[in-house]
Z-matrix of the N, CA and C atoms (Angstrom, degrees):
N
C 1 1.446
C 2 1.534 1 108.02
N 3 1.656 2 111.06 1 126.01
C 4 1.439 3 96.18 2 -179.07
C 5 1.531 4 104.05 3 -120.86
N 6 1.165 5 110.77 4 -175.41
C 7 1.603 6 115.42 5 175.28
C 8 1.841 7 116.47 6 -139.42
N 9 1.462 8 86.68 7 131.94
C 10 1.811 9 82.35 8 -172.07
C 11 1.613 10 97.77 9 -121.96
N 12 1.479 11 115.76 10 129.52
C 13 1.197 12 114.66 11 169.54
C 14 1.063 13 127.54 12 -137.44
N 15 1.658 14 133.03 13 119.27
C 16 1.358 15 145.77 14 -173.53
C 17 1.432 16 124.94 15 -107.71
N 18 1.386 17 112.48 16 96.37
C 19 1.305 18 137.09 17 -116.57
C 20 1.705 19 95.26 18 -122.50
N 21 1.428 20 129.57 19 130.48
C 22 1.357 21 127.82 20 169.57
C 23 1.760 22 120.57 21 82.84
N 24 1.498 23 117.15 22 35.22
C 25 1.247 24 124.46 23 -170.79
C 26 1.126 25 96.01 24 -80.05
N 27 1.280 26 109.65 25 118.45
C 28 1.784 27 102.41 26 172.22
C 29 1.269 28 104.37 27 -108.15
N 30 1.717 29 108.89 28 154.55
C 31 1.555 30 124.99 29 -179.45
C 32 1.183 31 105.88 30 -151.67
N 33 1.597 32 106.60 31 140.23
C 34 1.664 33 111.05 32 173.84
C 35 1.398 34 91.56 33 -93.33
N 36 1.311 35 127.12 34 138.23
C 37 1.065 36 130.24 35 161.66
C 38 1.678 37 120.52 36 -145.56
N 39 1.216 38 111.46 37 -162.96
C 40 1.668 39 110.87 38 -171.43
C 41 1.574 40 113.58 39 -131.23
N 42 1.476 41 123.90 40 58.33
C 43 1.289 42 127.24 41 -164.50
C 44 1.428 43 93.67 42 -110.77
N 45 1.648 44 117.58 43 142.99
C 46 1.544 45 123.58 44 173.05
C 47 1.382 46 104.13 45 136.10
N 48 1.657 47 108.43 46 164.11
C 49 1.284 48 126.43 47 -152.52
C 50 1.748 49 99.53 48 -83.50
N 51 1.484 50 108.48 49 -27.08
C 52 1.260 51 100.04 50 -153.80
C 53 1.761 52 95.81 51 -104.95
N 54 1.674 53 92.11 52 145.08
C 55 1.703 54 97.32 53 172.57
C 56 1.562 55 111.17 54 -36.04
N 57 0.987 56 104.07 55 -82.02
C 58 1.569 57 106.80 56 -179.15
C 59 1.569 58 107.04 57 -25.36
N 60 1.446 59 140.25 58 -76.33
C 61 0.908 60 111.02 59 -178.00
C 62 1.964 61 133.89 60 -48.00
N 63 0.887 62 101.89 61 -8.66
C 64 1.378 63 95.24 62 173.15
C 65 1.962 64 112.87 63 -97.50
N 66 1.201 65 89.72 64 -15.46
C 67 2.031 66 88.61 65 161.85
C 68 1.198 67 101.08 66 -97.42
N 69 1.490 68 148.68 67 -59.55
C 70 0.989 69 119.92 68 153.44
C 71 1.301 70 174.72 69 56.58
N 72 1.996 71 101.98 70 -133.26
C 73 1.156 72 116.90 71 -172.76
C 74 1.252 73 133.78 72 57.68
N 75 1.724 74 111.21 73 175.71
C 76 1.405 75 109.53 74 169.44
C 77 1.272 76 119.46 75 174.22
N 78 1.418 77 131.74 76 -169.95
C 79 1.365 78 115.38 77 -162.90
C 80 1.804 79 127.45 78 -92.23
N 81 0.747 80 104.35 79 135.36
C 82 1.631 81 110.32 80 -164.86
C 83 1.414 82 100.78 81 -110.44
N 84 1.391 83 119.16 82 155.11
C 85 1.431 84 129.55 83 164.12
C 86 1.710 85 108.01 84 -142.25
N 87 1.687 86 109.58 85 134.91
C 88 1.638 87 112.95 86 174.85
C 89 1.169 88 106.82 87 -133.00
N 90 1.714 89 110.14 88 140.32
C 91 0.959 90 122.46 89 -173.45
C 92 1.582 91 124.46 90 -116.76
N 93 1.055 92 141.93 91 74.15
C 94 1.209 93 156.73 92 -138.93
C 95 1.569 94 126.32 93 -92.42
N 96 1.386 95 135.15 94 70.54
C 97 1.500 96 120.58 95 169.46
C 98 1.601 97 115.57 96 -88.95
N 99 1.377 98 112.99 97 -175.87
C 100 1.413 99 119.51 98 -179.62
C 101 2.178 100 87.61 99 -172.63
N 102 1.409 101 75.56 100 128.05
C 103 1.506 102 99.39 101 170.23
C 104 1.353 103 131.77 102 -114.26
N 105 1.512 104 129.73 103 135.17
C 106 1.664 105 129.40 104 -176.59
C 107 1.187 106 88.51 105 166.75
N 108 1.758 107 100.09 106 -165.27
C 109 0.878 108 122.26 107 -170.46
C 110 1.338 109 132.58 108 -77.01
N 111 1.557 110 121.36 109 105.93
C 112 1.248 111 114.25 110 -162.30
C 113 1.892 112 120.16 111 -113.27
N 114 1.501 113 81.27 112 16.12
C 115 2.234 114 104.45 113 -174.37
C 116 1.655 115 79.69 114 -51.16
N 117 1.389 116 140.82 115 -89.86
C 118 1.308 117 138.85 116 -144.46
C 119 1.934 118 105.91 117 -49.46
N 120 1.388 119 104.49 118 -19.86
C 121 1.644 120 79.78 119 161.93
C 122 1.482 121 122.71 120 -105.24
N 123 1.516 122 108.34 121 -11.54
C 124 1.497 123 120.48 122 175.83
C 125 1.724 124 102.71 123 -48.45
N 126 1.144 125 105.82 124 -44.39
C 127 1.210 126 113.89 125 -158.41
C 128 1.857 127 115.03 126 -102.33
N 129 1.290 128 109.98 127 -8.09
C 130 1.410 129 122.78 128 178.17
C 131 1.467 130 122.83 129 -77.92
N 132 1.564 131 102.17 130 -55.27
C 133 1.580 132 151.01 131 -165.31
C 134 1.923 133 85.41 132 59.84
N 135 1.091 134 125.79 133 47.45
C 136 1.770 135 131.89 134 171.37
C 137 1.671 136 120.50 135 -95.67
N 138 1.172 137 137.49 136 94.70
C 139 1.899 138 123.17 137 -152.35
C 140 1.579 139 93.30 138 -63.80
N 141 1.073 140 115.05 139 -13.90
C 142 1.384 141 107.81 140 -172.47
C 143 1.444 142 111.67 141 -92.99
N 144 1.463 143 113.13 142 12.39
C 145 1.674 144 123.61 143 147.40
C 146 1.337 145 99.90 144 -79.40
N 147 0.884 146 139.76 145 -8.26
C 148 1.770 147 113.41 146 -150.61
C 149 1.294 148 105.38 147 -130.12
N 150 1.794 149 126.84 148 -146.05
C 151 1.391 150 141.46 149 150.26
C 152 1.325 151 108.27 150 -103.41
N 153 1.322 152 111.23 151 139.24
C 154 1.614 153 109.11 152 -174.18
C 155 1.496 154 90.81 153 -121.71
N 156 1.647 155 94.22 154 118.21
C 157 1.529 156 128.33 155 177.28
C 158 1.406 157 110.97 156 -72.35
N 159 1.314 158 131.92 157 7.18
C 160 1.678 159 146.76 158 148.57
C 161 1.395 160 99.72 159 -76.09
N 162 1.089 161 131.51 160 -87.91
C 163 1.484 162 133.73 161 170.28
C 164 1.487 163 126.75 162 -44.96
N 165 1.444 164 108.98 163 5.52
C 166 1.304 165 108.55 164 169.25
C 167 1.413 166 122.33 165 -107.62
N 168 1.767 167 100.35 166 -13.68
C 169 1.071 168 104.41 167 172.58
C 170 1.981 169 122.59 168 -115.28
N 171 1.356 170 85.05 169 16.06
C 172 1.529 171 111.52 170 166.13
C 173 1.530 172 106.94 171 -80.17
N 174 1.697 173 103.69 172 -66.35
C 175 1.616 174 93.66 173 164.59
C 176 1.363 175 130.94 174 -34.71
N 177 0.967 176 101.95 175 -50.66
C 178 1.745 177 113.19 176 -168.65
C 179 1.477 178 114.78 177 -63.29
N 180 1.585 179 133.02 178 -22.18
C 181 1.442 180 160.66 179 -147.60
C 182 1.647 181 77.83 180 -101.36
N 183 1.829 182 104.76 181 -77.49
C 184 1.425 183 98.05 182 177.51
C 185 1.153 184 141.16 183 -24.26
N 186 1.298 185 107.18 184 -65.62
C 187 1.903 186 126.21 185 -174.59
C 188 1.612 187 105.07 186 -58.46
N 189 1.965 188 96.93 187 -38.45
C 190 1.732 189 85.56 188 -169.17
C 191 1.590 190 108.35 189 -82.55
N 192 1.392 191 115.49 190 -5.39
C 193 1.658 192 109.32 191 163.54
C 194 1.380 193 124.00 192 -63.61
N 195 1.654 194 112.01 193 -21.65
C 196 1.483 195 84.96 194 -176.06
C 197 1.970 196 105.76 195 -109.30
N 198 1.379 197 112.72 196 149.77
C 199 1.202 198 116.57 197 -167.06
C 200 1.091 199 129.43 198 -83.02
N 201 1.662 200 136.97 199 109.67
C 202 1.246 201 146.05 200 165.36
C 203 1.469 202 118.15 201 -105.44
N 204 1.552 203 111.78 202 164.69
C 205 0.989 204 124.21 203 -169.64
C 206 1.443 205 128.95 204 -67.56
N 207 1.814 206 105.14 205 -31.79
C 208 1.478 207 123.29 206 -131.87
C 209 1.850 208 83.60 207 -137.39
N 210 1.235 209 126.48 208 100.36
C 211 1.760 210 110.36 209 162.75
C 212 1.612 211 108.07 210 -47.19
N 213 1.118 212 123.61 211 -26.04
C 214 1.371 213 115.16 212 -179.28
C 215 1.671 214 104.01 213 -47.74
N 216 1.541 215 107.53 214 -52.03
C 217 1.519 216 120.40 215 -141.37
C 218 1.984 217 91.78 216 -79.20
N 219 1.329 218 100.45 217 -23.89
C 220 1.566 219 106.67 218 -176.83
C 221 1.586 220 111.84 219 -91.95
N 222 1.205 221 108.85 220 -1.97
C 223 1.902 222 122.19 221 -177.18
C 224 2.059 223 84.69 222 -94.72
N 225 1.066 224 107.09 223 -58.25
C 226 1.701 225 106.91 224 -175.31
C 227 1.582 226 101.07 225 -38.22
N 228 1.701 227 104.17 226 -67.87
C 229 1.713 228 104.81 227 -167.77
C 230 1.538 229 119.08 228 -58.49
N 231 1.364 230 114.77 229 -19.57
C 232 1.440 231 109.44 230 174.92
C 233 1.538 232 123.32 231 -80.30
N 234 2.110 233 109.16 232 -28.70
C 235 1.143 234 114.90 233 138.07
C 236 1.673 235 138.88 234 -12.48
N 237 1.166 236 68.05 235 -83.47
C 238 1.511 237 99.27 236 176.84
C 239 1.940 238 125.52 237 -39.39
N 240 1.561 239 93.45 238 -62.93
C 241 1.176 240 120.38 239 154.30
C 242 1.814 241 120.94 240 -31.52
N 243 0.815 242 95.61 241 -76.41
C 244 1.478 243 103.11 242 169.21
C 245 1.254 244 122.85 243 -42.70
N 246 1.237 245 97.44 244 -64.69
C 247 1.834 246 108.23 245 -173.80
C 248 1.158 247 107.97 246 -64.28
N 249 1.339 248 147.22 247 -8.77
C 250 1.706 249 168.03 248 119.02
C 251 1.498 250 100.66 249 -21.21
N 252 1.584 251 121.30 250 -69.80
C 253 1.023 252 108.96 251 -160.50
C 254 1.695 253 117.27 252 -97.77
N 255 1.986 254 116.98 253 2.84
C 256 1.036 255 119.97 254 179.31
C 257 1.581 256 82.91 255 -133.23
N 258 1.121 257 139.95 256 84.21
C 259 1.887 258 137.39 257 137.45
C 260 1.339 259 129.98 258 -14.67
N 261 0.755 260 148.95 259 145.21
C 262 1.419 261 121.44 260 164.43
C 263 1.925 262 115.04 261 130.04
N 264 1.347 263 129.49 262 -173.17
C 265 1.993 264 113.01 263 -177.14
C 266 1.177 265 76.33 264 -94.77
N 267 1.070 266 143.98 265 105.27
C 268 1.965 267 147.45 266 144.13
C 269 0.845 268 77.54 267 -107.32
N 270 1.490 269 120.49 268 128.96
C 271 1.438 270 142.48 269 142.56
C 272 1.889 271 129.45 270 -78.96
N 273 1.589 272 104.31 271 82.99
C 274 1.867 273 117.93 272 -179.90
C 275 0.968 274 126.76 273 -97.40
N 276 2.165 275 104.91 274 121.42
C 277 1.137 276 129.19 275 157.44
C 278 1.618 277 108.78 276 -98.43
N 279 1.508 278 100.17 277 136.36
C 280 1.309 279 134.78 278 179.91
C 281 1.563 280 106.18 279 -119.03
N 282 1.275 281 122.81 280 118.66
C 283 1.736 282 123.56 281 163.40
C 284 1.262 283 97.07 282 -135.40
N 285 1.619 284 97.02 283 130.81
C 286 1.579 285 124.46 284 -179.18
C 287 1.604 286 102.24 285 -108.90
N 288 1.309 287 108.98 286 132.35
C 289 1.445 288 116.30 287 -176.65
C 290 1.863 289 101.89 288 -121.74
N 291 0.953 290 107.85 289 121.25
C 292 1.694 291 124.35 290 174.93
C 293 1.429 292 96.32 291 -108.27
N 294 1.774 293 96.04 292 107.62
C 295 1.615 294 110.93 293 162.30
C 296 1.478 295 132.73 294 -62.69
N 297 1.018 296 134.59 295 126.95
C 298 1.644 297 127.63 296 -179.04
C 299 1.430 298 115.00 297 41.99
N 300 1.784 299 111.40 298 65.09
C 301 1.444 300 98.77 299 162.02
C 302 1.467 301 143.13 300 -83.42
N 303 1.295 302 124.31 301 152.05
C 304 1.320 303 135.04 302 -157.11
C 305 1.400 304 113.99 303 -81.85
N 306 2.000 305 89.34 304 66.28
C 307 1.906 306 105.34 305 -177.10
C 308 1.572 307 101.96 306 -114.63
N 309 0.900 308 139.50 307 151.34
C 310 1.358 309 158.77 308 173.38
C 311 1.547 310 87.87 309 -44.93
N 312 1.490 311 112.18 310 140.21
C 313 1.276 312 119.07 311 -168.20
C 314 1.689 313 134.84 312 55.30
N 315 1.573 314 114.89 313 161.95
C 316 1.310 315 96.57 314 -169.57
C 317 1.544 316 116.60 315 -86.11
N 318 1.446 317 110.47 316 129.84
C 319 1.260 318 127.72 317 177.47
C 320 1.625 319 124.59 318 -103.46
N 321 0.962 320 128.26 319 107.57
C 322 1.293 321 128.68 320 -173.62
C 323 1.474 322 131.06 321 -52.08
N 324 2.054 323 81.98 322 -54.11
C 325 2.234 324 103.91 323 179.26
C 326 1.838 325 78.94 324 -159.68
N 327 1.668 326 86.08 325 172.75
C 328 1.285 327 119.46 326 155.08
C 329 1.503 328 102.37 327 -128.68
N 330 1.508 329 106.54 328 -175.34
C 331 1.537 330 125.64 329 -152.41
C 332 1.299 331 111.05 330 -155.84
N 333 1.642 332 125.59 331 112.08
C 334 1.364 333 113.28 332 170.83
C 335 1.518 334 103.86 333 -127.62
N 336 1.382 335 122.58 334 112.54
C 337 1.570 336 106.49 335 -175.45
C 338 1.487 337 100.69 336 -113.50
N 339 1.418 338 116.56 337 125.42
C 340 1.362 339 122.52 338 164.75
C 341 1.771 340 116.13 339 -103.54
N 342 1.503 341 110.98 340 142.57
C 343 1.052 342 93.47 341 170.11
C 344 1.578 343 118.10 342 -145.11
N 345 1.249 344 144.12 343 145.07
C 346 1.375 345 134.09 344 -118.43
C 347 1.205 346 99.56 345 -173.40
């Protein structure tokens, strides 16, 4: 069982309830592993045994371009995303971090971790 994790994707993007955030925006960070079986690339050295952490963070660029309200609802599509383009028992965690949101008082991040 191996573990691959691609860690600190940052994206400006335009996710949130309020108009302003979608003129906006702001800074996002995703943090992405996926776990299984990874003997067929241990043993290949072939990327096309494995998950390719270029394309994982291509997805992620994707999903965070298009605009929703809820990081929850944008943690699902990057889910989603993935498991589309890798099938299979890979076990995916996704955590979306929203920098300095626009809540009453000072806020540093928020946090949405899905895992699937």
């Amino acid at each position: 069982m191996g573990l691959i994790e691609v860690n600190g994707i940052r994206v400006y993007a335009y996710h949130g309830c309020l108009t302003e955030e979608g003129r906006i925006g702001g800074q996002y960070q995703v943090d992405v592993s996926v776990e299984g079986d990874l003997g067929p690339a241990e043993r290949s050295d072939r990327l096309r045994d494995t998950i390719d952490y270029g394309r994982i963070t291509a997805i992620v660029r994707d999903q965070m371009a298009v605009r929703s309200h809820l990081i929850e609802h944008v943690c699902r599509r990057i889910v989603d995303a993935l498991q589309a383009e890798w099938p299979g028992p890979w076990r995916w965690r996704v955590r979306l971090v929203k920098e300095h949101p626009p809540v009453a008082g000072a806020v540093d991040h928020v946090v949405y971790t899905l895992t699937a």
